[in-house]
N, C-alpha and C positions, 0 to 999 in steps of 0.2 A: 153251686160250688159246695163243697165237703167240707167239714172242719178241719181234713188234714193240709187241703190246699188255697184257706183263706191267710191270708197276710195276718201277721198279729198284728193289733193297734201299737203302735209307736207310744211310748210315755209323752207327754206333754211337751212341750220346747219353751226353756226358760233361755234366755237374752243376758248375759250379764256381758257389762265395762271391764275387759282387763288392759294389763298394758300391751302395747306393740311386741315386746317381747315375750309376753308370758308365752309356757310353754306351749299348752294347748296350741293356740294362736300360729306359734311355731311350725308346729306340724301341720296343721292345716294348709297352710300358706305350702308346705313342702308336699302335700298330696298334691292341692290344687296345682301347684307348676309342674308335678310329673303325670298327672294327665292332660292339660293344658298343651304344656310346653312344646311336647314334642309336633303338635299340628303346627307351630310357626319355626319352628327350627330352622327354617329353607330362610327365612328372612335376615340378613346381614348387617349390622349396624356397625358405624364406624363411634366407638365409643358407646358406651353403657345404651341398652334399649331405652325408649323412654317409657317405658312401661315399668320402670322400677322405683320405688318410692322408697324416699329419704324417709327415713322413722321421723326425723326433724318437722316434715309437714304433715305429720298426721292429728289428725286433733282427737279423735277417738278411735277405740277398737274393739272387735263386739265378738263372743263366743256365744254360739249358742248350743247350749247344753238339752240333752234327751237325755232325763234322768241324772246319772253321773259319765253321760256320754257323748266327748263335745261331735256336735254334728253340723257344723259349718260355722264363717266364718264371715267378715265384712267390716272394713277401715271408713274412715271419713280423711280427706286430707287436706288442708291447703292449696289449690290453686289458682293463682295468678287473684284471691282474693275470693274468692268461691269454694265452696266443699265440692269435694270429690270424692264419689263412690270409688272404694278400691278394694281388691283382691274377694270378693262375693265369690265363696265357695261353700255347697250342700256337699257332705259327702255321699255317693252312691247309693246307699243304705236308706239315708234320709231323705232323698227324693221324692217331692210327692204328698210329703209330710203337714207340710204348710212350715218347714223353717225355711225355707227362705222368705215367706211372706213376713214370717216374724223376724228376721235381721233385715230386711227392711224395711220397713215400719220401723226399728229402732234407728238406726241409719238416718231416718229422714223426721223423726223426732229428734235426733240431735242437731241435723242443720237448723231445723224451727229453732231452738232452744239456744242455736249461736246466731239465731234473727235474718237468718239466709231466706231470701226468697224464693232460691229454688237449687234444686240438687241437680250434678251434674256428674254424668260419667261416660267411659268410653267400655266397649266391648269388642271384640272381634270380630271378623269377619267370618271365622270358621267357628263360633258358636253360635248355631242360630236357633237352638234353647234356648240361650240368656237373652238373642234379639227378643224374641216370642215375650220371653216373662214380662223384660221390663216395658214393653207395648202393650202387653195385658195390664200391667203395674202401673199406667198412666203417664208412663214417658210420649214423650216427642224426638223426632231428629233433628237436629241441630247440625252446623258445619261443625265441622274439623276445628276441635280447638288445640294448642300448645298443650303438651309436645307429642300430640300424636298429630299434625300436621305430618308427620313422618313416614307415617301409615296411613296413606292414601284409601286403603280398603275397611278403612276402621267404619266402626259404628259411634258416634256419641251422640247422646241423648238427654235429655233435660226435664225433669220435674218442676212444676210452678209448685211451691208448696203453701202460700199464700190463701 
């Protein structure tokens, strides 16, 4: 490989806590649903997806920044009394990088830190990237829990973090 056509090394990935709203965060969430989004489009719900999340259950929110450039993102939230991984987006660019390995690791430092035994989340059925990561990342499958019982073809999965 040529110096012209090696990858430049990515600056380091720092992890920082902002709020559900900050902006960054914002846009993240708004990439991650326009390239997401449109693979489940065919699927109908009577009443909001359950795939959307009240700012209300979220217990933290995590940007991870390359240099001054936020490069994915990852929520923790409330459910039914357990944390839930929510909206884990690398953007394109940073694939590969190891930010995703570094927003979760934060992710699942903050369930430890609210005494959670183990972190849980759901993924798609049509990303089977995020299957892969989080089965290399030390999940497990678990059934279908609330409220993606909806989504019969979901994936959810579960971390002992204990």
């Amino acid at each position: 490989m040529t110096a012209s056509t090696t990858r430049p090394t990515p600056p380091a990935v720092e992890v920082l806590t902002v709020d559900w709203e900050h902006p960054d965060a914002d846009v993240l969430r708004a990439e991650m649903s326009a390239e997401v989004g449109p693979r489940y489009a065919y699927i109908e719900f009577v009443g909001p997806p359950p795939t959307v999340v009240d700012p209300r259950t979220v217990h933290k929110t995590f940007v991870a920044y390359a240099g001054r450039t936020p490069a994915g993102h990852a929520a923790v939230r409330w459910n039914a009394g357990e944390l839930e991984l929510k909206r884990m987006f690398v953007r394109p660019a940073f694939r590969g990088t190891g930010t995703a390995t570094a927003l979760l690791a934060a992710v699942e430092a903050a369930a430890r830190e609210a005494g959670q035994p183990r972190l849980i989340l759901q993924t798609g059925h049509l990303q089977p990237d995020a299957v892969r990561f989080y089965e290399r990342s030390g999940y497990h499958r678990i059934p279908l829990f609330a409220p993606y019982h909806e989504l019969p073809l979901s994936n959810c999965f579960a971390k002992n973090l204990a």
